[in-house]
N, C-alpha and C positions, 0 to 999 in steps of 0.2 A: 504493500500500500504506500501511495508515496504519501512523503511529509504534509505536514498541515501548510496553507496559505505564508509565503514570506514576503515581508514587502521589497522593493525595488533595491536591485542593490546588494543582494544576500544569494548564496549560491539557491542554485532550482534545479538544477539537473537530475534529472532520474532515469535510468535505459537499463532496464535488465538486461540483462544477456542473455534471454532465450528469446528478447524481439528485438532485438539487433537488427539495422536493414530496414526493416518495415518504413513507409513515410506515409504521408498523405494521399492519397491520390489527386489527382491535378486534371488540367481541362482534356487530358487525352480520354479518361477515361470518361468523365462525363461531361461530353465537348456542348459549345453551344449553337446549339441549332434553333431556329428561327422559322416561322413562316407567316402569312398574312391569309388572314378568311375576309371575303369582302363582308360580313358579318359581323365586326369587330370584334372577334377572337383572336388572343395572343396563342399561336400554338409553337409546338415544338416537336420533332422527333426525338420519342423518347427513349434517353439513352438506355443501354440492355441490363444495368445495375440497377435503374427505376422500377424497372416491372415493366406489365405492359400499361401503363396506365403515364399520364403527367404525372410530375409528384404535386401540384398544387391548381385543382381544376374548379370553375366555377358555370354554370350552366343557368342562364335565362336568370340571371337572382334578380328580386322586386324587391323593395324596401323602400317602407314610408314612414312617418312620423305624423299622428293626430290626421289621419287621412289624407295629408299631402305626400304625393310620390318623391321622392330622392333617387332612387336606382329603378332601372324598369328595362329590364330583360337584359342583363350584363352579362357576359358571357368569355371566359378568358381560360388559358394554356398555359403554365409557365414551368418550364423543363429547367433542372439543374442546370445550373451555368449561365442561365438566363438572370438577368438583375432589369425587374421593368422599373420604370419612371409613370408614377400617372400625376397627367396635366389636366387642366379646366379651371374655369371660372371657381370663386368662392361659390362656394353652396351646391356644386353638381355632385358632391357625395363621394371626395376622395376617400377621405376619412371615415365614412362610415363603411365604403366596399373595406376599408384596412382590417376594422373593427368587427368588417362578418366573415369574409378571409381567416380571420385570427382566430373566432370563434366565439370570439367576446360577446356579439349579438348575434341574433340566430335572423334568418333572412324571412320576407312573410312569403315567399314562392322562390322556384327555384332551388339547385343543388348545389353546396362545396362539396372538395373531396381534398384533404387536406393532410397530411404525415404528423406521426402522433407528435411530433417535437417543433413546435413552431415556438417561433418567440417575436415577441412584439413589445416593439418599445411606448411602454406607458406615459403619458404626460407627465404621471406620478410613477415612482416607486412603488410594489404593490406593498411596504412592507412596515411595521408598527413602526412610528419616528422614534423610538429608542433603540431601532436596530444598528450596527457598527457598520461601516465601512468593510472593514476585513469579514463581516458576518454576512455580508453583500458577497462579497468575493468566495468566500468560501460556497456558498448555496449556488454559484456560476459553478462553480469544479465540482460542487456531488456527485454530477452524472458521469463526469470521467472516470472519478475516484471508482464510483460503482463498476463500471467494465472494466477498469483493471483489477479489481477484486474477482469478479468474473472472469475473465482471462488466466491471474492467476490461479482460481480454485480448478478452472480447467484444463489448465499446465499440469496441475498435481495427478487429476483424475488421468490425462493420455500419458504420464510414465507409468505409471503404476498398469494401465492395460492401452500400448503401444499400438496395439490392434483393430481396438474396439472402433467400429466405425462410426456409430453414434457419436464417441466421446470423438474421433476427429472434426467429423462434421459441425458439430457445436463448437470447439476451440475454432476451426476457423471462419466459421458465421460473426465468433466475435473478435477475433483478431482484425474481421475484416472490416466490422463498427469500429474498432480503435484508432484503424488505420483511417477511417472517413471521421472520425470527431479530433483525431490526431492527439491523445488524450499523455503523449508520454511528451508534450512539449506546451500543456496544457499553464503549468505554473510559469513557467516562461511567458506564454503568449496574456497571461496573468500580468504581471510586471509590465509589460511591453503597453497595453492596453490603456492602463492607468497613465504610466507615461506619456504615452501618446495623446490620451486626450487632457490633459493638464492637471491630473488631479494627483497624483504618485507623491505631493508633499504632504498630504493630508493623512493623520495620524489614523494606520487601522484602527481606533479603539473610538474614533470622532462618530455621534451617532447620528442618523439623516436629520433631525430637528436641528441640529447644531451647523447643520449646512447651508448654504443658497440651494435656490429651486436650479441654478445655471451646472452648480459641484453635483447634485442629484440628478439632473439630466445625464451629464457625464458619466454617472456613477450606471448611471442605465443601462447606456450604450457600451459600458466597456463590459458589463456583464453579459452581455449576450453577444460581444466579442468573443468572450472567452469560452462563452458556451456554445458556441460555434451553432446552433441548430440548423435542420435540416430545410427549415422554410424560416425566412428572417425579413419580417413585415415594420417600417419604419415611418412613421407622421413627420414629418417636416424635422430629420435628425441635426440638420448643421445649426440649428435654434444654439446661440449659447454657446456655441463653437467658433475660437478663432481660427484666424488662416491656417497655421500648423498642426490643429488638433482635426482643421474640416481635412485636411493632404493626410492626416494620417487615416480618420475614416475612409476613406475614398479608398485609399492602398487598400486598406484591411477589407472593404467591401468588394474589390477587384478580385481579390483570393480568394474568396469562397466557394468552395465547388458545389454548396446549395443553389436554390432560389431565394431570390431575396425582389419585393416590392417595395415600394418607397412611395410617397409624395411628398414633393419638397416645390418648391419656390426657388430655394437655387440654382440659379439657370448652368452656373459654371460646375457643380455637382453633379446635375442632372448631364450634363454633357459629360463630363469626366467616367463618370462610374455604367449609366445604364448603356444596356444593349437591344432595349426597344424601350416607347414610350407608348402608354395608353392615352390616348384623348378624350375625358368623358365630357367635352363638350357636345352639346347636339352635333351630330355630322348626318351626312347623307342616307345612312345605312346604320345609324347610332354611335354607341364610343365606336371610333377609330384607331387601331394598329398601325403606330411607324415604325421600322424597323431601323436602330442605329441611334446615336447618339440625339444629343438636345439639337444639334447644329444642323442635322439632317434634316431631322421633324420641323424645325419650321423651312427649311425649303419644302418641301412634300408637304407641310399642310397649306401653304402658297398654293402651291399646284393642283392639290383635292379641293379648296374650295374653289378656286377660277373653274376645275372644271364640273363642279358640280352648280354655278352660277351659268355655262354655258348650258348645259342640258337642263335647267328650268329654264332659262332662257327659249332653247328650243321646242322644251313641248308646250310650252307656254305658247306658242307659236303656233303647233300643232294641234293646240286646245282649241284656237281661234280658228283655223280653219274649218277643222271639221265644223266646229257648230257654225258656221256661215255656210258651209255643204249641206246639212242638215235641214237646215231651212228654207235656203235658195234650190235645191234638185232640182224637187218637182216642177217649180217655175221655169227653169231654166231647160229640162226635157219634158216639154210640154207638145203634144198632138195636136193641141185646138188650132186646126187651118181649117178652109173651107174645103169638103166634098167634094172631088171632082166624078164626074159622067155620073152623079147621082146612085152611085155604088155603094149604098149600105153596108154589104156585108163583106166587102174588102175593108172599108174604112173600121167597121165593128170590129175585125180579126187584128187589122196592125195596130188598132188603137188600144186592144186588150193588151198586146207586145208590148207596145211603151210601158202601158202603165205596169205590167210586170217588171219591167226592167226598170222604172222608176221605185220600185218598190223594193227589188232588190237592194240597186245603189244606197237607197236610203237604209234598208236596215242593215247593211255591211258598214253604213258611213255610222248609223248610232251605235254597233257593236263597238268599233273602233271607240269611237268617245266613249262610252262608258268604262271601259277597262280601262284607258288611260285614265279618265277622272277618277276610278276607283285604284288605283296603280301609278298615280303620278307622283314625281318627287317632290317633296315641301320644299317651297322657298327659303335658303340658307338665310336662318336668325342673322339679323343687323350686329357684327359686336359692337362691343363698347369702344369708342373710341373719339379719344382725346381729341378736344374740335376744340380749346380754347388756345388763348396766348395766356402764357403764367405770368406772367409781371405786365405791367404799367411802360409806357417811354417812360426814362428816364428825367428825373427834374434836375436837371441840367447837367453841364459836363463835368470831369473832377470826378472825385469818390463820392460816394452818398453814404459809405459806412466807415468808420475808422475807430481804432481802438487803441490803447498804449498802457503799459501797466498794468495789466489785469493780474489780479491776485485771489482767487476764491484756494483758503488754507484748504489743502488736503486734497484739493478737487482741478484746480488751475495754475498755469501760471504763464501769458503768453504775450512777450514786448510790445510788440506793433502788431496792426493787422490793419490794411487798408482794401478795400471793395470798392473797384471805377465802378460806375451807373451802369455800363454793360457788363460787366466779369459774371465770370464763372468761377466757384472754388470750390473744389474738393476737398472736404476732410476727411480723414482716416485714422485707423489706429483701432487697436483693439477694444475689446469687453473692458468697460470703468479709464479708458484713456483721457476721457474727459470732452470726448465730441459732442456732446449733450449738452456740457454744461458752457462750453463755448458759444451753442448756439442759441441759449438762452440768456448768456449774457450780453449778445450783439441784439436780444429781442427785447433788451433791457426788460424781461421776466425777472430776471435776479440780480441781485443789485452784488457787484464785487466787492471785497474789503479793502481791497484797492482800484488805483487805474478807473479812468472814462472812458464811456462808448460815445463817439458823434454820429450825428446822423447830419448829413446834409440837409440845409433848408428847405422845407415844402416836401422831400421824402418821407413814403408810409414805408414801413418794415410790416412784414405780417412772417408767422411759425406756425410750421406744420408739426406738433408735438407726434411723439410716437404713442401717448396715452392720450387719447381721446374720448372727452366728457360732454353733455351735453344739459344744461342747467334744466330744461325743459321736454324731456322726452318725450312727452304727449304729441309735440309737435311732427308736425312731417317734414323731410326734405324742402319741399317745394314752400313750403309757411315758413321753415327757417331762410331759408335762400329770399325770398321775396322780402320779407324783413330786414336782414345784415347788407341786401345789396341794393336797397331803395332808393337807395339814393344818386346810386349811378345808371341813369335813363341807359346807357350804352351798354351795359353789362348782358352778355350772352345769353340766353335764356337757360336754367339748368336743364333742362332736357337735351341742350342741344352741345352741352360741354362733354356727354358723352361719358361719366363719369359715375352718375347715378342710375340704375335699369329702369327704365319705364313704370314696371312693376313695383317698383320701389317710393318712385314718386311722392305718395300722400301714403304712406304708412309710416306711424310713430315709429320714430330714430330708436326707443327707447325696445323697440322687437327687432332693428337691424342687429345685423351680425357685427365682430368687430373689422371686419377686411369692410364692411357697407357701411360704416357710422365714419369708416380713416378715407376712404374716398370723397365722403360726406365734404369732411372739413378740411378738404383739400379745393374740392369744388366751390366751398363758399370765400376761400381766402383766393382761390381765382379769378371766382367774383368781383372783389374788389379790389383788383390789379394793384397790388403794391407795387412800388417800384424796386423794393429789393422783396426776396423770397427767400423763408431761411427753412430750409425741408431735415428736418429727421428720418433717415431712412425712410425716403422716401416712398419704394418698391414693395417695402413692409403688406403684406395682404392684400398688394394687386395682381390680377393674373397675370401668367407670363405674359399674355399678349399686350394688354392694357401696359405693361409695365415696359417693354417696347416703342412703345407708343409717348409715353412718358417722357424719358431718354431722348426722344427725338424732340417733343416739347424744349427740354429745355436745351436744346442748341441754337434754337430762333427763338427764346422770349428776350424781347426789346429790353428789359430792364435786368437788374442783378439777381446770381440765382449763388445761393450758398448752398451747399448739400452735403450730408453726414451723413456716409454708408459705409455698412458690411461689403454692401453686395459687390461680389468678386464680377463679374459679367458687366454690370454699369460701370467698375473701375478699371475695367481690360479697356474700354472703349471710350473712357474719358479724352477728353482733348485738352479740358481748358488746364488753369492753374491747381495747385494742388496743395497741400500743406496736409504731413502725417503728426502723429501725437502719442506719445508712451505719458503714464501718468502725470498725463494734467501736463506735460511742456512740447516746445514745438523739436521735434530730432531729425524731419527734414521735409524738404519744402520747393515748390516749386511753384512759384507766385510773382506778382509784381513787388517788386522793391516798395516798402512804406515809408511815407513822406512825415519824416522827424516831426512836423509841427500843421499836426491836422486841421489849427483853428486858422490861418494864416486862409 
């Protein structure tokens, strides 16, 4: 039996010498293969260690909540070695397909078929807040410890009868679990995990109440690192994750010879790590399957909606004609001419003809439309998208924002910072580096213990907070927006900024989601075109696509746009000025030079 749990740093090696040799298996054995159902089934050819079965199948599943539907005939594949991404709008049910996957909720139609060792990463820890860290870790290695107890009581039994084919059989059914959970490099991968996601300084004996929910996320994900299971279902894992600890997830999730599903926000994640992405946005044929990374799926979903815009296009077309066929034929093959040589019963005989053959064309012409009417495709849903300009022109030329001396003890500390009327700046820097509280103190929300912010004359500053409150919930969208921006006769209408659903409109703030309440208050500070815009993560609970969309906003808004992200994909494609921050100071920068004497 190997040793108990040791933490980082402390020898871990354990290899008997009667499994010597043995390692993992790796992608030969259970390679990743892929395919597409025009049906939005992720499938896979199932490797010959699976069975004959996927190892993690879902069929037709429905799921609602108080009568409204969330999932409605979902239907997926996902073969070892496969890692899917599922995308869509907030509220299309990523999270709940994770949650009926997992097993967590049971589906109200519909089949999973699911391998008994799944593991899913909870928002919470499922475990009493007096539990330890190392009591974490230990309960990830049980199931190792267990097969190697197993293994070796089975080592004992096949010397003792060398023969016995049973006692073979069984030693190596589980040699060959050991070798798929890889359990004799298990404490190692222990240590390695911890490490990796930033948490290995924290004392095994420290217990989850004594933590952050950001150390307990952590704590989550390296346990089911460690427990390597056979299907590994993740909600939006890089939450709480800096750059080095998201590079280490990614590694550790590229090596799993499981199935592993994911939804995440992370665009640079989602491109890094999966090998197809689920769409459960409305599509033509329902969720839609792309095969290949993030970078791929949005060219191919470019290309499925243009061509699924063409062919409603086209039978929209052929909708019109037939019914103008329909109702014009008859008229159109019409017999009524005059008699000639007073011949009744030639005239009686052809004119039966016509009308047969009028009769025909016609019900061949209404067959045709009703199958199409009853078998056409739905007009591809409007998405959401970004139709305003985020700032104001500028009140005049010069900076409109400057700062010098700032001092917030413990939290701050950053010499000069000046913002021309146009600039773009990036801030960056990790979990608690202080991008937060920079952005609140240029929004003069919080007053420094030291150092002044200016604003240039006749400049509005408006903040996009990442906690969004709302004094009056009762209200709707469109009552708060009509309110806050009354005063600017030019202001957009909010339906047309593209930012709130239709649907969403007149229904109290106080029942929207939180990704629907932070577009809310992005919409109403749009609204009122500041001339600088100071965004907190901004990307925070928009869909990829909106959030696209976004990004491209602020390369043309006329006025100053500051912005404080994680997001690694917005920071790959950054152009303007930049400025990074380790706690609370500036350690490098790339900005316009600040001008010594902001009042001048």
């Amino acid at each position: 039996m190997s040793p108990a749990f040791r933490l980082p740093g402390t020898s871990g090696a354990h290899d008997p010498v009667w499994h010597r040799g043995h390692s993992c298996p790796n992608d030969r054995r259970w390679p990743n293969l892929q395919a597409f159902h025009s049906s939005g089934t992720v499938g896979g050819t199932t490797p010959r260690s699976a069975g004959s079965a996927p190892l993690l199948r879902a069929r037709d599943v429905v799921k609602g909540y108080g009568g409204a539907p969330v999932l409605n005939g979902v239907s997926l594949d996902v073969a070892p070695g496969q890692r899917l991404g599922l995308v869509g709008e907030n509220g299309v049910g990523k999270s709940t397909l994770l949650r009926l996957l997992a097993g967590v909720e049971d589906a109200d139609a519909g089949g999973i078929t699911r391998p008994a060792d799944v593991g899913f990463g909870h928002q919470e820890l499922p475990f009493p807040p007096h539990t330890t860290l190392g009591e974490v870790v230990e309960q990830a290695l049980d199931g190792m410890r267990a097969i190697e107890r197993r293994l070796a009581e089975q080592a004992e039994v096949l010397r003792v009868r060398p023969d016995d084919p049973a006692a073979m059989r069984d030693y190596g059914e589980t040699l060959e679990l050991a070798e798929a959970y890889d359990v004799w490099d298990a404490d190692r991968r222990a240590e390695l995990a911890l490490a990796g996601l930033g948490i290995a300084a924290i004392p095994a004996d420290r217990a989850l109440s004594a933590m952050s929910g950001g150390e307990r996320t952590r704590l989550g994900l390296a346990a089911l690192l460690i427990r390597r299971p056979r299907a590994l279902l993740l909600d939006e894992p890089t939450n709480h994750l800096d750059d080095d600890a998201v590079a280490f997830l990614e590694d550790r999730l590229r090596a799993l010879p499981g199935v592993v599903v994911v939804a995440s926000h992370d665009r640079v994640f989602l491109d890094e790590v999966c090998t197809g992405i689920l769409d459960l946005d409305p599509g033509q044929d329902g969720p839609t399957y792309y095969g290949g990374a993030y970078r791929h799926y949005l060219r191919e979903k470019a290309v499925h909606r243009e061509r699924w815009e063409q062919r409603h296009q086209a039978e929209q077309g052929e909708l019109r004609r037939l019914r103008h066929a329909v109702r014009t034929t008859a008229q159109q093959i019409n017999h009524a001419r005059p008699m000639r040589d007073r011949n009744k019963m030639a005239y009686g005989i052809r004119g039966d003809a016509v009308q047969q053959q009028i009769s025909r064309r016609v019900r061949n012409t209404q067959r045709r439309l009703d199958e199409l009417e009853r078998d056409q495709v739905r007009k591809p849903p409007a998405p959401l998208r970004f139709a305003g300009s985020l700032t104001g022109g500028a009140a005049g030329g010069g900076h409109v924002l400057m700062a010098r001396g700032i001092e917030v003890p413990g939290r701050l500390a950053v010499g000069a910072l000046d913002v021309p009327a146009d600039g773009r700046l990036l801030v960056t820097g990790g979990n608690g580096a202080g991008k937060s509280t920079l952005l609140a103190v240029l929004a003069r929300r919080l007053r420094p213990a030291a150092g002044t912010v200016h604003w240039s004359r006749g400049s509005t500053v408006a903040l996009l907070e990442q906690d969004v409150a709302f004094n009056r919930p009762e209200l709707t969208p469109r009552q708060l927006y009509t309110a806050l921006v009354a005063e600017r006769t030019e202001a957009p209408a909010l339906a047309d900024l593209g930012l709130v659903a239709p649907r969403d409109l007149d229904r109290p703030v106080g029942v929207l989601s939180v990704g629907q309440r932070r577009r809310l208050a992005l919409a109403l500070l749009v609204g009122r075109a500041p001339h600088v815009l100071l965004l907190d993560e901004p990307t925070n609970h928009l869909s990829l696509a909106l959030a696209e969309e976004l990004e491209e906003a602020l390369g043309s808004a006329p006025g100053a746009v500051v912005v404080a992200s994680h997001d690694r994909w917005l920071r790959r494609r950054w152009s303007g000025a930049s400025l990074r921050l380790a706690d609370g100071r500036v350690v490098g920068a790339d900005a316009p030079a600040a001008d010594p004497d902001p009042g001048r």
